[in-house]
Each structure stands twice: as structure tokens, then as C-alpha cells.
C-alpha positions in Angstrom: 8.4 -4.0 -3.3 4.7 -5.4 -3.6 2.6 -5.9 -0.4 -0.6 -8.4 0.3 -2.9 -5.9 1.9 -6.0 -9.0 1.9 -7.3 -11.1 -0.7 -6.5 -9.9 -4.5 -5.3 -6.7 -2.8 -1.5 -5.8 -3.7 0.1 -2.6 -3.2 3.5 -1.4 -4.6 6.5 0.8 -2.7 9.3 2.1 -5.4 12.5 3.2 -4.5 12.3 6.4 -5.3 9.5 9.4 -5.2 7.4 10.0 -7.5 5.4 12.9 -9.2 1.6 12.3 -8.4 1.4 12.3 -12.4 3.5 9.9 -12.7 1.8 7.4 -9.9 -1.8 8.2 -11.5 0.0 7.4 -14.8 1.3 3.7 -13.3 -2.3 3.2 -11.5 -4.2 3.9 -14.9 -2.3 1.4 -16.5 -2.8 -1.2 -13.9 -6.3 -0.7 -13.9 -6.8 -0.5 -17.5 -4.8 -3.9 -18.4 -6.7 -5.7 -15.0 -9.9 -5.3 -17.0 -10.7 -5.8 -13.0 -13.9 -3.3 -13.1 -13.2 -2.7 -8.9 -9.6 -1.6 -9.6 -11.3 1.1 -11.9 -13.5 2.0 -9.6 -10.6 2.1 -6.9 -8.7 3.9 -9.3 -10.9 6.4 -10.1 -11.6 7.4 -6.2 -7.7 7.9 -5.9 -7.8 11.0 -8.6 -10.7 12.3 -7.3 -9.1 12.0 -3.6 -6.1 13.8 -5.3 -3.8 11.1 -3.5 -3.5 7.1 -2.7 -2.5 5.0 0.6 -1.0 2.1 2.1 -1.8 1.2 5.7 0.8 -0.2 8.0 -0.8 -1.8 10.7 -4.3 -3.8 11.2 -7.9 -2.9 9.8 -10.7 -3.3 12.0 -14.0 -3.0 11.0 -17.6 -4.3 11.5 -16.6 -6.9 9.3 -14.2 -8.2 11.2 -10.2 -7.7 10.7 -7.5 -7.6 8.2 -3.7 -7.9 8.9 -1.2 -5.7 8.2 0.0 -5.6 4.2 2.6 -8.7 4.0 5.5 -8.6 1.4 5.6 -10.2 -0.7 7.7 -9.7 -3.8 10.8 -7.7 -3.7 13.4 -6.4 -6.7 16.6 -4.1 -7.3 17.5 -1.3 -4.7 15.9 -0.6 -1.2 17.9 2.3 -0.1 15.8 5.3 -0.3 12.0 5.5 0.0 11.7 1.0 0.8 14.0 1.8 3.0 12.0 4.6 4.4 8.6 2.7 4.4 10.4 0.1 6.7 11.9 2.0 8.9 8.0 3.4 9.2 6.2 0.5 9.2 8.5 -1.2 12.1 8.2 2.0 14.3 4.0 1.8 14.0 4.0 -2.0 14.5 6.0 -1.5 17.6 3.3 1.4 18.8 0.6 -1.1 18.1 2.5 -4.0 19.9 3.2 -1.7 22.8 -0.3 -0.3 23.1 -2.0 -3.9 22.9 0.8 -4.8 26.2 -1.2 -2.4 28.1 
């Protein structure tokens, strides 16, 4: 599944877990064919972090805000980890929705 986090920002969810070698392996070569220099830079903060991210809900910052990643593409199987992020995602968007109410 491929999220729209903002503007030329995508993130991907697969089905299934995978080792951190093999994510870092699947970022490199994202990076490397982009020739984007910002996704290099991105990519090279997520090894040295020792881990990557994908935020579910609103960013807020002095910039203003961002919405919550959209999908946007989706393919084969979502029965084990998609399924998983969904279930997640739902359960902080109601949180958010229920703390904005009050």
C-alpha cells in the first residue's frame, strides 16, 4: 500500500514484516534510482536513526499543517501487517477526532 504523506512525499506499508536489512536494502534502491538528492539525504538519516516512520495522524508545525498520509495506491494481499496499520491508523484517528470534540 503507498501513502501521500504531503507533496512528493509517499510512504509504502507491505504485507508482511520485514528484516530492517531488508527495508534499508528497498530504501537504498529507492533513493539511488530517484537521483532525488533529498531522498538521499532522508535516507541516509534513517540508518543513522537505526529505524524509519510513518505518521498516522496530522503534522503541526510553525509552518503550518499537514494532513494525515492519504492512500493512495493499493496491490495484492492486505491480511497481515496493511491490515494491522489500519486497524492502527483508525483507532488514532478516532483519539484525535475524540480529543478535538472536547
Amino acid at each position: 500500500m503507498i501513502l501521500k504523506s504531503s507533496r512528493s512525499c509517499y510512504h509504502v506499508v507491505f504485507d508482511r514484516e520485514v528484516s530492517w536489512d531488508f527495508n534499508v536494502k528497498i530504501m537504498a534502491w529507492v533513493s539511488l534510482l530517484s537521483h532525488n538528492r533529498l531522498l538521499e539525504k532522508w535516507f541516509v538519516m534513517q540508518c543513522i536513526k537505526g529505524c524509519s516512520t510513518l505518521r498516522v495522524s496530522p503534522k503541526y508545525s510553525k509552518h503550518g499543517s499537514k494532513p494525515s498520509p492519504r492512500i493512495v495506491f493499493r496491490y495484492g494481499k492486505e491480511n497481515d501487517q496493511i491490515e494491522c496499520f489500519l486497524r492502527f491508523r483508525v483507532l488514532v484517528k478516532d483519539i484525535i477526532r475524540k480529543l478535538k470534540a472536547d
